[in-house]
C-alpha positions in Angstrom: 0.0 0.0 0.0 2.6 2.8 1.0 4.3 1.8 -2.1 1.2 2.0 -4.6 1.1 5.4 -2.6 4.7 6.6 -3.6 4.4 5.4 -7.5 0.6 7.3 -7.3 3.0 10.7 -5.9 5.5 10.3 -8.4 3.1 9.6 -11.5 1.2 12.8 -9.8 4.6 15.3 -9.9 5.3 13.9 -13.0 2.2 14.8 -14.7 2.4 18.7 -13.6 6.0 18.6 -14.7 4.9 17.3 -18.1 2.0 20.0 -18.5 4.2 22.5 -17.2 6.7 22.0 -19.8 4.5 21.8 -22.5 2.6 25.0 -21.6 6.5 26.6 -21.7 7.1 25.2 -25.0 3.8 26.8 -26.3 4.4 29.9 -24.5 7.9 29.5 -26.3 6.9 28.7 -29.5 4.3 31.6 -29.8 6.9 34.2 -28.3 9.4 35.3 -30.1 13.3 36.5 -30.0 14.7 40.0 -31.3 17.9 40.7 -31.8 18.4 44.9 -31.4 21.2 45.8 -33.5 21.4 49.7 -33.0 23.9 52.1 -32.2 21.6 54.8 -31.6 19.0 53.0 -29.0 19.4 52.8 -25.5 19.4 49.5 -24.8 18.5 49.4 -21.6 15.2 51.3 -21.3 14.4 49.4 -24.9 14.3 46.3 -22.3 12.4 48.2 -19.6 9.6 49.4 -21.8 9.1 45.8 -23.6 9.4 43.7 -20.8 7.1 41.5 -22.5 9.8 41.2 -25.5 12.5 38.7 -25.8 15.6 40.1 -26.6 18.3 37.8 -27.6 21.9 38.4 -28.0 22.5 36.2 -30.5 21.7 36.8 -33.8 21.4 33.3 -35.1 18.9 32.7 -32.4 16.7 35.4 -33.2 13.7 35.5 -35.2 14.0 39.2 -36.3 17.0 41.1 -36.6 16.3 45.0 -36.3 19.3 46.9 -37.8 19.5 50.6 -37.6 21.3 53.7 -39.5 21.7 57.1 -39.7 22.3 60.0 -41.5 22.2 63.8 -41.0 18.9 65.7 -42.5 19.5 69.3 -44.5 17.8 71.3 -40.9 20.7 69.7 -39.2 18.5 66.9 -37.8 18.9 62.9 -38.1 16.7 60.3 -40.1 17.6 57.2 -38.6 16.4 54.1 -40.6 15.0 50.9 -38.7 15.2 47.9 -41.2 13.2 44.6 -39.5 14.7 41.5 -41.1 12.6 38.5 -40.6 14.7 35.0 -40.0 13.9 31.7 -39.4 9.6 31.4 -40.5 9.6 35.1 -41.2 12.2 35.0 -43.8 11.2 37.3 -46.1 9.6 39.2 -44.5 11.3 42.5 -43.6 10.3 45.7 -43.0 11.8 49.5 -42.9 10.8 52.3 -41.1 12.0 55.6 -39.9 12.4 58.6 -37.3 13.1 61.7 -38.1 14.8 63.1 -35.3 14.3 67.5 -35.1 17.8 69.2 -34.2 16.1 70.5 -31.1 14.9 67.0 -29.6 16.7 65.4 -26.4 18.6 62.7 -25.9 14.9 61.8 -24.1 12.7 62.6 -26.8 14.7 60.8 -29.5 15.4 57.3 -27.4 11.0 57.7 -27.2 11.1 58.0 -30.9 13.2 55.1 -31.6 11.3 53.3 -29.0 7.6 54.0 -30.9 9.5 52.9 -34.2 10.4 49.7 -32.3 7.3 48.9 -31.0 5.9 49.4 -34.7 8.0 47.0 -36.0 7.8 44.4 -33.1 3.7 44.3 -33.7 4.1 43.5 -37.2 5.6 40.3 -36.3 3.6 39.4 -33.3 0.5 40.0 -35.5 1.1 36.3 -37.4 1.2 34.8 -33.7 -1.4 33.3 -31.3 0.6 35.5 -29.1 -0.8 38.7 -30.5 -4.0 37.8 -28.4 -2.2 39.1 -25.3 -0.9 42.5 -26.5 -3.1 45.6 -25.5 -2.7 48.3 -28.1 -3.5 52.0 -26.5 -3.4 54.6 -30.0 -3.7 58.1 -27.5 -6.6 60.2 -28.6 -5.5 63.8 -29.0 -7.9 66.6 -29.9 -6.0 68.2 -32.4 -5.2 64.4 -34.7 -5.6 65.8 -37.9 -4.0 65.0 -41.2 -0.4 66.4 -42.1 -1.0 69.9 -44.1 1.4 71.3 -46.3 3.1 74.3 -44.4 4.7 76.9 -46.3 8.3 77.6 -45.0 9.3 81.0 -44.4 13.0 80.0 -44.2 12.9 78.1 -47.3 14.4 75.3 -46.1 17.7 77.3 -44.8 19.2 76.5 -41.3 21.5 78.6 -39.4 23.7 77.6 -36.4 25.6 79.6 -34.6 28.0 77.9 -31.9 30.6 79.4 -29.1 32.2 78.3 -26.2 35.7 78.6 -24.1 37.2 76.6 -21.1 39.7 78.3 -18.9 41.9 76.0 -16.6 44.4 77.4 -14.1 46.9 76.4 -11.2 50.1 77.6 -9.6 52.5 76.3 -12.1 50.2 77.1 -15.8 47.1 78.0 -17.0 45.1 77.6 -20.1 42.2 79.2 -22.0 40.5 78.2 -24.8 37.8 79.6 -27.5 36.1 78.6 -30.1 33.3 79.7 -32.3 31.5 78.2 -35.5 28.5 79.6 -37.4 27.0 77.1 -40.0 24.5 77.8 -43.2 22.9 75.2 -45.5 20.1 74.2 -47.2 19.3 70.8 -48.2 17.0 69.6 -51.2 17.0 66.8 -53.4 18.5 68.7 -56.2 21.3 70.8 -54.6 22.8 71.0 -51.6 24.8 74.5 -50.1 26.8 74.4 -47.6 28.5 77.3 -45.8 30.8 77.0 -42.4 33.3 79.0 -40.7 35.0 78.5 -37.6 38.0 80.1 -35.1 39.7 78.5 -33.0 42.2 80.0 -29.7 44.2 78.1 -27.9 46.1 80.1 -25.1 48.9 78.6 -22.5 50.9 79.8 -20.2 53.4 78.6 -18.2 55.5 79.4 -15.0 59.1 78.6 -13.7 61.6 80.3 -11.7 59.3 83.8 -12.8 59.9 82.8 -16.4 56.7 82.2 -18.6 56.9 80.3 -21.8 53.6 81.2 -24.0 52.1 79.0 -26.4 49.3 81.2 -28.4 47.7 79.2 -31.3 45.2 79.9 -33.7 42.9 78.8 -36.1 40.4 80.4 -39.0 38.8 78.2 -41.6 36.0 79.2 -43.9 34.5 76.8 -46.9 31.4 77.4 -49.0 30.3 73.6 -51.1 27.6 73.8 -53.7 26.5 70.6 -54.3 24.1 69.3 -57.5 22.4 66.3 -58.0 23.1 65.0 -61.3 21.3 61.4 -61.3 20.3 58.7 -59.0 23.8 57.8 -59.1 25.8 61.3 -60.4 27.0 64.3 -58.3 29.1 67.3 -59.1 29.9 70.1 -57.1 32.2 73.3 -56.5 33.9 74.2 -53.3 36.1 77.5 -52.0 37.7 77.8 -48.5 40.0 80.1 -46.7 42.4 79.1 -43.9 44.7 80.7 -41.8 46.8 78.9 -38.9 50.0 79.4 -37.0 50.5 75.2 -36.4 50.3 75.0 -40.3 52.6 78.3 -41.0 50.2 79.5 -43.2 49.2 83.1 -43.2 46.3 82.9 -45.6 45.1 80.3 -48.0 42.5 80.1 -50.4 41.3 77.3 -52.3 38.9 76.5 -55.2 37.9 73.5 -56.9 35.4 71.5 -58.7 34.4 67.6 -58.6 32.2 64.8 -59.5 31.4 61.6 -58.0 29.6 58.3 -58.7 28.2 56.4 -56.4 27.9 52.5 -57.3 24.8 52.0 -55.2 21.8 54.8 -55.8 21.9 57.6 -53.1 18.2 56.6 -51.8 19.6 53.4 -50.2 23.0 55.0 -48.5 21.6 54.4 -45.2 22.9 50.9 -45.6 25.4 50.7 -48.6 27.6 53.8 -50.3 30.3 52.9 -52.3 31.5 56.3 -53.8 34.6 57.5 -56.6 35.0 61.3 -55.8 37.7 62.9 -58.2 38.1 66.8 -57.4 40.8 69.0 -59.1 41.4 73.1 -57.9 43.9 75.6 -57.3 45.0 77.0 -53.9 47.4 80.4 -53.3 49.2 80.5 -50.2 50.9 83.3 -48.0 52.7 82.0 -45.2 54.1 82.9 -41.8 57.6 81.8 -42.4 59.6 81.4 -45.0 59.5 77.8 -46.2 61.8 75.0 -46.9 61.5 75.3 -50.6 62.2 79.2 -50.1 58.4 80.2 -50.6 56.7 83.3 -48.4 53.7 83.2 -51.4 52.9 80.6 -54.2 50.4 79.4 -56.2 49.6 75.6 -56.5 47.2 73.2 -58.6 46.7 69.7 -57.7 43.9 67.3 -58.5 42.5 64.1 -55.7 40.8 61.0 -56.5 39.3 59.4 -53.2 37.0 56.2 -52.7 34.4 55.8 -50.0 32.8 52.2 -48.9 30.2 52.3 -46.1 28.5 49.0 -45.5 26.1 48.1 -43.1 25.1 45.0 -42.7 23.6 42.5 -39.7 26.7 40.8 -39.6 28.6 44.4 -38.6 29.8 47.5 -40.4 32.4 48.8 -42.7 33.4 52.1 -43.1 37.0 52.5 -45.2 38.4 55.4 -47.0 40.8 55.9 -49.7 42.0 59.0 -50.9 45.4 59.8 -52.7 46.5 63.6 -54.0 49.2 65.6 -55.8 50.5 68.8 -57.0 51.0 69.3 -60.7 53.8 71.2 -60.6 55.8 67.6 -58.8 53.9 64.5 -58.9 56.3 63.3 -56.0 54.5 66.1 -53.9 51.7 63.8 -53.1 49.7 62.2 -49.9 47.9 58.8 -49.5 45.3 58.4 -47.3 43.5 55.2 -45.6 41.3 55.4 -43.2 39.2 52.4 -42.3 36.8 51.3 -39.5 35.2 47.6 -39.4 32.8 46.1 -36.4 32.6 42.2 -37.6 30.4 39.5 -35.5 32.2 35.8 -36.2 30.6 33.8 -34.6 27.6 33.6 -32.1 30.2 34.4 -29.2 32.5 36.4 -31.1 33.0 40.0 -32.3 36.1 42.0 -33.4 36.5 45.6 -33.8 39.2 47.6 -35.1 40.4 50.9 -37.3 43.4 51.4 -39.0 44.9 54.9 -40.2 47.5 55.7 -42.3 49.1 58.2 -44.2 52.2 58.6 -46.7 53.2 62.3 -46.5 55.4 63.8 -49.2 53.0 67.3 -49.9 54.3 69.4 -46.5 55.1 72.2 -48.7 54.4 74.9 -46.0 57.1 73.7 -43.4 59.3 77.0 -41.6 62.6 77.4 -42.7 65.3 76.5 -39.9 65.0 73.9 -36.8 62.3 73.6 -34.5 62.8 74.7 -30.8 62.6 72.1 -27.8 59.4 74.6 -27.2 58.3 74.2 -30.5 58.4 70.4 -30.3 56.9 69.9 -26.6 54.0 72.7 -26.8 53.6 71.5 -30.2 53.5 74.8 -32.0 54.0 73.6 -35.5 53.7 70.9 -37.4 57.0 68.6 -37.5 58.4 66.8 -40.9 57.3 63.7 -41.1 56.9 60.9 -44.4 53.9 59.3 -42.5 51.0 59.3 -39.9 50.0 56.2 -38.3 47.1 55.3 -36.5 46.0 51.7 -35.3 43.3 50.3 -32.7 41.8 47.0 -32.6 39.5 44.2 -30.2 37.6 41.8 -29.6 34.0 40.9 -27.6 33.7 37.5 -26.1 30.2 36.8 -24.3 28.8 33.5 -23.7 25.6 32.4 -20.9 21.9 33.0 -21.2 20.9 34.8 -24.0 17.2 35.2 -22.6 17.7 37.3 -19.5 16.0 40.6 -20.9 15.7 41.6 -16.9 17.0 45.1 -15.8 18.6 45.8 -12.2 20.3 49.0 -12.2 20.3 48.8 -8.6 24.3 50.7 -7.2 
């Protein structure tokens, strides 16, 4: 009898743990697994607003991948670009949408955005799902929902920005102060695009031994003007002028003007997620400098031409971003510079990511160099720019993470 009694206990648990599993594996099967692969979201109060969403951190284990982008809008603004990729038995079916982001908004305001784009896309998904059944969708009545009217613009679609600010340091032994100031004008449409900045730059130190003081006063003016038109889905050209004056550089004055084209392989109305770009601009620049130069020069006159390549890729298994530019003087070929620049975020494997960038640059066009040696001063404070046949820049890493990839809980307690 007891043990009838035992076997009657056990066939008992068993039977609970047996529906209990199965209503798990419904519950499991019904649910489903993101995977949030965006630069621009904050991650963390995604989770605490969609507590009911899985978020996984593997992409092979999700059934959506949501990939973002971004790019800057004409009033100074951002459009970023939410593209829902459906895996597994939603492959196929994917989904974009997008947030334009005003220049004004918050950090607050656009996180909420992003969020309301999220939850957009999420429903579409949970919408094929018995799961849907549970989901309580609360549209906000307001009193003035009306359609979008057509509003004319008394600026014309012109932004200004005007920017200035300075940071003043001080102890016993040195002090520092720095200003600068930038005022920025453009106008953005789909057929041109103007551009106008200018900017000034102090940089003022001082400091103190023995009652000697050794000064290091630097400064910087640049102005640039771009007028860019839209030739083709795939066709730009454009003309550019700029001005620049700075002591690090030895250059007095300097004005610039050229002309360009570009191609872009991929059409421009998908260069949220692919750009692959040949740029070729050629100009002429007249220079009056501080110092005399190397090559003997207080004034000359140069032309030069620049071919440059530009490959931005992103992708849910990471991002690319590389640059290629090489440039010369007509008067000597051998007065050239080659440029690389490139960035890459790669996901291996399910626990694996690397990340790395990589600059470089072979310098042979320092035509504006001072006469003579440079100080000890010069070198330490940095003052002006030393002779060098390249520039190299190189950073690299990896991400490693392995345990439960369904812990979507948020504890920000200490």
């Amino acid at each position: 009898m007891k043990n009838t009694i035992i076997l009657l206990l056990i066939a008992g648990f068993i039977q609970t743990q047996i529906h209990s599993f199965g209503q798990e594996a419904s519950d499991k099967q019904t649910n489903l697994n993101f995977f949030l692969d965006c630069w621009d979201c904050d991650f963390t109060f995604v989770r605490q607003e969609l507590k009911f969403v899985s978020f996984v951190r593997d992409p092979k284990l999700a059934d959506v991948h949501i990939l973002s982008s971004s790019q800057r809008t004409g009033s100074g603004g951002e459009r970023f670009v939410l593209n829902f990729i459906g895996l597994n038995n939603f492959k196929g079916q994917d989904y974009e949408y997008e947030y334009m982001a005003d220049q004004s908004e918050t950090r607050d305001e656009i996180r909420q955005g992003l969020l309301k784009v999220i939850k957009a896309g999420i429903l579409q998904y949970y919408s094929k799902t018995d799961f849907f059944d549970r989901i309580n969708i609360d549209l906000a009545d307001t009193e003035e929902m009306t359609a979008t009217e057509i509003v004319a613009d008394r600026w014309n679609k012109w932004v200004f920005s005007i920017e200035a600010g300075s940071d003043l340091r001080k102890e016993e032994s040195q002090d520092e102060f720095r200003l600068g100031t930038e005022l920025r004008i453009q106008k953005v449409t789909e057929e041109w695009k103007t551009r106008i900045e200018g900017e000034y730059n102090l940089n003022n130190e001082n400091y103190y031994d023995d009652g000697e003081k050794i000064e290091n006063r630097q400064t910087n003016s640049e102005i640039s003007a771009n007028y860019i038109k839209s030739l083709s889905p795939k066709w730009s050209a454009g003309v550019f002028g700029e001005y620049n004056s700075s002591t690090y550089l030895n250059t007095k004055n300097a004005y610039s003007f050229d002309a360009g084209i570009e191609y872009n392989i991929f059409p421009w109305d998908i260069s949220n997620r692919k750009v692959f770009v040949f740029r070729y601009v050629a100009g002429v620049s007249n220079h009056d400098y501080r110092e005399e130069t190397v090559y003997d020069k207080l004034t000359e006159t140069l032309y030069y031409e620049a071919l440059q390549l530009d490959l931005e890729i992103i992708q849910p298994w990471g991002r690319v971003e590389t640059r290629l530019e090489g440039r010369h003087y007509f008067h000597d070929f051998s007065k050239s510079r080659l440029i690389l620049d490139s960035q890459i975020s790669i996901r291996l494997t399910r626990n694996l990511s690397v990340f790395g960038e990589v600059e470089y640059q072979l310098v042979h066009d320092q035509l504006y160099l001072p006469k003579g040696n440079a100080s000890l001063e010069d070198v330490l404070l940095q003052r002006r720019k030393m002779a060098t046949e390249y520039e190299l820049g190189f950073e690299f890493g990896f991400q490693f993470t392995f345990g439960s990839i369904y812990n979507s809980v948020v504890n920000e307690r200490f």
